[in-house]
C-alpha positions in Angstrom: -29.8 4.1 -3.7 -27.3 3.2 -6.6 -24.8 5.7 -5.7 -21.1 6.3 -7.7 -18.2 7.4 -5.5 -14.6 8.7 -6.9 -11.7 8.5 -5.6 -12.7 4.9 -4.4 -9.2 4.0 -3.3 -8.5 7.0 -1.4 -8.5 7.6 2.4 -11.7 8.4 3.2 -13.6 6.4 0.6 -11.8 3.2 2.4 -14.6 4.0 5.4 -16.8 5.7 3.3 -18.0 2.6 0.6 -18.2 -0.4 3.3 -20.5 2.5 5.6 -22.9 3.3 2.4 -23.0 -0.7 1.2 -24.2 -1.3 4.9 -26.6 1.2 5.2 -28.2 -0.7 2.3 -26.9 1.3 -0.8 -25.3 -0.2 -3.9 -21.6 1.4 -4.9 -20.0 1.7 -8.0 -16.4 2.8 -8.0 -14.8 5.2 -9.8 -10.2 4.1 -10.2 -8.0 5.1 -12.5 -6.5 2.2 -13.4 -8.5 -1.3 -14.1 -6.1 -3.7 -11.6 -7.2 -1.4 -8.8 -9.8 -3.8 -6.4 -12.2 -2.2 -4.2 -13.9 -4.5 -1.4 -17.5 -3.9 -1.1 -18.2 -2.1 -4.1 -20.9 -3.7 -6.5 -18.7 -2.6 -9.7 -15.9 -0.8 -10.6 -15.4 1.6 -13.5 -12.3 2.9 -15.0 -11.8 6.6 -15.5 -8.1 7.5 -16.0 -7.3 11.3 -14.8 -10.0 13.5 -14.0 -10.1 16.9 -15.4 -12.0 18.7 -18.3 -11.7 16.2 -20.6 -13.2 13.5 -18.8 -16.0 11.4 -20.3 -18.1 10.3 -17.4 -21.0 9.1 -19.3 -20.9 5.2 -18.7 -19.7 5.7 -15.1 -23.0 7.6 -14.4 -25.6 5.5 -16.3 -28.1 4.1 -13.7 -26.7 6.3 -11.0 -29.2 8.1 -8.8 -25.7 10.0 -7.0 -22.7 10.9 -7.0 -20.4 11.1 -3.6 -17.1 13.3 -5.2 -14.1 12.3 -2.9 -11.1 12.4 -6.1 -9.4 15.5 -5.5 -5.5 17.0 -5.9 -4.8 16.9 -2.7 -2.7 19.7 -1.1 0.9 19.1 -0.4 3.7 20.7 1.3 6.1 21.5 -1.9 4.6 21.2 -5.1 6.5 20.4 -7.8 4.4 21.7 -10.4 5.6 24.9 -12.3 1.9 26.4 -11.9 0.3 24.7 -8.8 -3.0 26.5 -9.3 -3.8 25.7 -12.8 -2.8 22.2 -11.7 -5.1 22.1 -9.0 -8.1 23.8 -10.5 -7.6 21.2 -13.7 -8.6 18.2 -10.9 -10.7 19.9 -8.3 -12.5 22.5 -10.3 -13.0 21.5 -14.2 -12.8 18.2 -12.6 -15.7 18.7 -10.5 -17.7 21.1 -13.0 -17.4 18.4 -15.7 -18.5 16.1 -13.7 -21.5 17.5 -12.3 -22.5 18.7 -15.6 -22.9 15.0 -17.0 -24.7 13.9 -13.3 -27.2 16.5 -14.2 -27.8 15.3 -17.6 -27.7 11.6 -16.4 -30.3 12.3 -14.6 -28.3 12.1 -11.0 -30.6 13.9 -8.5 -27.8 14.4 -5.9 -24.2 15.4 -5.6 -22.1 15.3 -2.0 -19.2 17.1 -2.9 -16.1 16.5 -0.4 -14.6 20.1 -0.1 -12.1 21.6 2.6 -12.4 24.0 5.3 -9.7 25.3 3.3 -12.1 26.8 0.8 -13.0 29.1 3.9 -9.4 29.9 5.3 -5.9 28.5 4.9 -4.1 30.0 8.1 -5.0 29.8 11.7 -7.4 32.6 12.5 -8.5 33.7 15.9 -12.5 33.4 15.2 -14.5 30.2 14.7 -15.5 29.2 11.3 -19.2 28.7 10.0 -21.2 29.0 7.2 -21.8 32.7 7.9 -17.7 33.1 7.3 -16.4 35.0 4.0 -14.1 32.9 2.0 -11.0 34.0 1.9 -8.6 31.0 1.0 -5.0 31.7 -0.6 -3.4 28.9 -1.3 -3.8 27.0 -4.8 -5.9 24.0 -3.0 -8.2 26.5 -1.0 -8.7 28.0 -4.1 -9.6 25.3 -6.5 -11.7 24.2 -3.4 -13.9 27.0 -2.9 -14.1 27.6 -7.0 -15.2 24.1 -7.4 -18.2 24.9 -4.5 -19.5 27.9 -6.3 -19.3 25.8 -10.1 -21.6 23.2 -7.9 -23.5 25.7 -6.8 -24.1 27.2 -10.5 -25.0 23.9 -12.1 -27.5 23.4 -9.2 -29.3 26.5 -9.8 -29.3 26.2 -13.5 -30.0 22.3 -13.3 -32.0 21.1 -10.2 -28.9 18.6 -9.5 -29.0 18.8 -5.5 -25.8 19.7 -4.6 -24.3 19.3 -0.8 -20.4 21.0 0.0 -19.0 19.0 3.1 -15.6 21.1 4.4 -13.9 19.1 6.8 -10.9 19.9 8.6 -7.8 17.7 9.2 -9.3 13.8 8.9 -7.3 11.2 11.3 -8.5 7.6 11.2 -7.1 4.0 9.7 -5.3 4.8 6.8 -4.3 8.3 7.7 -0.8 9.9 6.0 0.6 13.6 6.2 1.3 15.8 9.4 -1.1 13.6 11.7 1.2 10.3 10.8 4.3 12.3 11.4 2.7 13.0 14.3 2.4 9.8 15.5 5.6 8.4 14.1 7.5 10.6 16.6 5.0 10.0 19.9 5.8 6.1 19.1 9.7 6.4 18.5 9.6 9.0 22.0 11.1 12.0 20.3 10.8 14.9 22.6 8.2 17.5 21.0 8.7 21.5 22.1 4.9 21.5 22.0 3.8 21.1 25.8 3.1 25.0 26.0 0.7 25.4 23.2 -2.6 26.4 24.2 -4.2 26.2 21.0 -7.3 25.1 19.6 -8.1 22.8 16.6 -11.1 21.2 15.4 -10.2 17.8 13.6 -12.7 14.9 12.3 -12.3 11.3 12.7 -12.7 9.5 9.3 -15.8 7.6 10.8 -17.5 10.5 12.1 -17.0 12.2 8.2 -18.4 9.1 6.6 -21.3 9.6 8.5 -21.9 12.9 7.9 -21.4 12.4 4.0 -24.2 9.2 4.1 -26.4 11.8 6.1 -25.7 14.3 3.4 -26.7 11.7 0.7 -29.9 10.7 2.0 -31.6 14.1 4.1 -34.2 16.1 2.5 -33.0 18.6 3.6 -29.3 18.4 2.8 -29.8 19.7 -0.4 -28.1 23.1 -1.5 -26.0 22.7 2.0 -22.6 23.9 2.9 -21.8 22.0 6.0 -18.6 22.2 8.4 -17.8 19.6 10.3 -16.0 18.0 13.0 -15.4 16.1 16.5 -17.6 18.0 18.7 -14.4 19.5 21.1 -11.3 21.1 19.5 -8.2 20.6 20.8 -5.1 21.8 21.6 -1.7 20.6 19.9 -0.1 19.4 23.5 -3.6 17.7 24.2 -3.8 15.7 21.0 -0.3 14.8 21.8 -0.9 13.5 25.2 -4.3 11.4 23.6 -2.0 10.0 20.7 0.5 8.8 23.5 -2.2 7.2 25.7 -3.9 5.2 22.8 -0.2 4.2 21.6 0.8 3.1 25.5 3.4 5.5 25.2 4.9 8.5 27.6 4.1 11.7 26.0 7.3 13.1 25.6 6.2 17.5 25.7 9.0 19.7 26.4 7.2 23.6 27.3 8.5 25.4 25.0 7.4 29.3 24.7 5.5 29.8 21.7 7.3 32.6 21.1 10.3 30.6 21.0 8.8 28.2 18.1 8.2 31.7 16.4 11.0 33.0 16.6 12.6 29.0 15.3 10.5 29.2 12.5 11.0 32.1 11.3 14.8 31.8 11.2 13.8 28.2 9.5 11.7 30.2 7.1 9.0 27.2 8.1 6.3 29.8 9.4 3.8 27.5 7.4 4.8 24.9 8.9 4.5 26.2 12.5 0.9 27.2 11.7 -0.3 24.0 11.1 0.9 22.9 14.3 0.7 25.9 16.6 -2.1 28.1 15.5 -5.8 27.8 16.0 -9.0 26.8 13.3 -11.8 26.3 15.1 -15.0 25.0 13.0 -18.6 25.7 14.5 -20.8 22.9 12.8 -24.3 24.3 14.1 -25.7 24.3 10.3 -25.3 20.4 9.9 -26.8 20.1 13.3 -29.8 22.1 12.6 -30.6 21.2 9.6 -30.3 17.6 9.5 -30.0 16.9 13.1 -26.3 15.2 12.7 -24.1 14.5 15.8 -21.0 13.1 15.3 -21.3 8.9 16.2 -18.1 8.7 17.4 -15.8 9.7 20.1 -12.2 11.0 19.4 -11.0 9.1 22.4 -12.3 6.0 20.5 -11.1 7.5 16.7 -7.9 7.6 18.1 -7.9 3.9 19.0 -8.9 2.6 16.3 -6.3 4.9 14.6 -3.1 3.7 16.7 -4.5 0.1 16.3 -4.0 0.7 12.8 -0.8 2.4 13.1 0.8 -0.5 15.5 -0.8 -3.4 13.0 1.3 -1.6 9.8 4.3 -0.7 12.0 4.6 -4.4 12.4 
């Protein structure tokens, strides 16, 4: 299958390309600027920015998919005077243009990377599914789930077969954000109040969301699917701690804080936000991707993690 992924330099595409070329599909690569090399890809094409005005025509000629990983990515403090129009310019127009021209290149299938953000931006007390009502607020959830439903227009209206992936939190090689802060501090052995948290997050390893995006290219019956997934076994903040630590061959360093305490912290830090991310709960309940195409994820987190700190240790140098 001659398939064109975006966001070819990104995170995820870095497993996602050399995963797709093995299983025996031929990649071309969507960058923004020419100078940009991509290892394993057949070609590279440049597209500059992607938003409305995006001309995708020569990228898609000969293509028989499209896997959409370019996205506006959410951040902690946006800079950008309207965050929402800047995000749905990317990750909505961005994708509805570009599903458009797929569909009148005569693409048969789209994977589009979403976000279990589109479903819910806060911890919530309930597992997520399929079954779940949207109901993100912040400007990336929203441009997320917006983008879904313009896929899911332009599927109806054209017959492109369109598949929503929404991951939560990705770890792997590569990985920046919260989860490398994370590990930053377990490798220097700063103390962490988090030893009392009794939480529960699901989170995917980078190679376990490859697979299920080649799965999601290449099933029958992926098509029209809006698939969470994840690890197999949430965790809890102290636990992922203590796993970080043992793949680093460091002490985990958890003080037992009350949570109430953190609360109370965070609220007088006006970092509530913040606190959510690490403290609260977002489970994910993947039974539609395991029904429907039979996926299991390949990969332990035990052996994610691994490979993860190998990574980390090799760039800390």
């Amino acid at each position: 299958m001659r398939v064109l992924v975006t966001g070819a330099t990104g995170f995820v595409a870095r497993t996602v390309i050399p995963l797709l070329v093995e299983r025996g599909h031929s990649v071309r690569a969507v960058v923004r600027r020419p100078d940009i090399p991509v290892p394993h890809a057949a070609d590279t094409v440049t597209i500059g920015d992607i938003g409305p005005a995006t001309a995708w025509g020569n990228a898609l000629q000969g293509m028989d998919a499209v896997v959409h990983l370019a996205a506006r990515v959410h951040v902690m403090r946006d800079r950008e005077s309207d965050p929402l129009a800047a995000f749905r310019r990317v990750n909505t127009a961005g994708t509805r243009v570009l599903a458009e021209a797929a569909a009148a290149a005569g693409v048969k299938r789209m994977v589009y990377l979403s976000s279990v953000k589109a479903l819910a931006d806060e911890s919530r007390p309930d597992e997520l599914s399929e079954e779940t009502e949207p109901d993100p607020h912040s400007p990336y959830g929203i441009s997320k789930l917006e983008a879904e439903r313009a896929l899911a227009e332009i599927s109806a209206r054209t017959g492109l077969e369109a598949v929503v992936i929404r991951p939560p939190l990705v770890y792997g090689p590569g990985v920046g954000g919260n989860f490398l802060r994370l590990m930053q501090a377990v490798d220097r052995g700063i103390p962490l109040p988090l030893g009392a948290l009794e939480n529960r997050r699901s989170l995917i390893f980078v190679g376990n969301l490859a697979d299920a995006i080649q799965e999601c290219l290449t099933h029958p019956q992926a098509a029209g699917g809006r698939f969470l997934v994840h690890d197999g076994r949430p965790m809890s903040t102290a636990e992922l701690v203590r796993a970080i630590a043992e793949a680093l061959g460091k002490p985990a360093r958890l003080l037992p804080v009350p949570p109430s305490l953190l609360a109370l912290a965070a609220r007088l830090a006006r970092r509530e936000a913040m606190l959510d991310r690490v403290a609260g709960s977002l489970v994910i309940d993947d039974g539609a991707i395991r029904r429907a195409l039979n996926w299991r994820p390949p990969c332990y987190p035990a052996y994610g993690l691994r490979l993860t700190a190998e990574w980390f240790k090799a760039v800390r140098g």
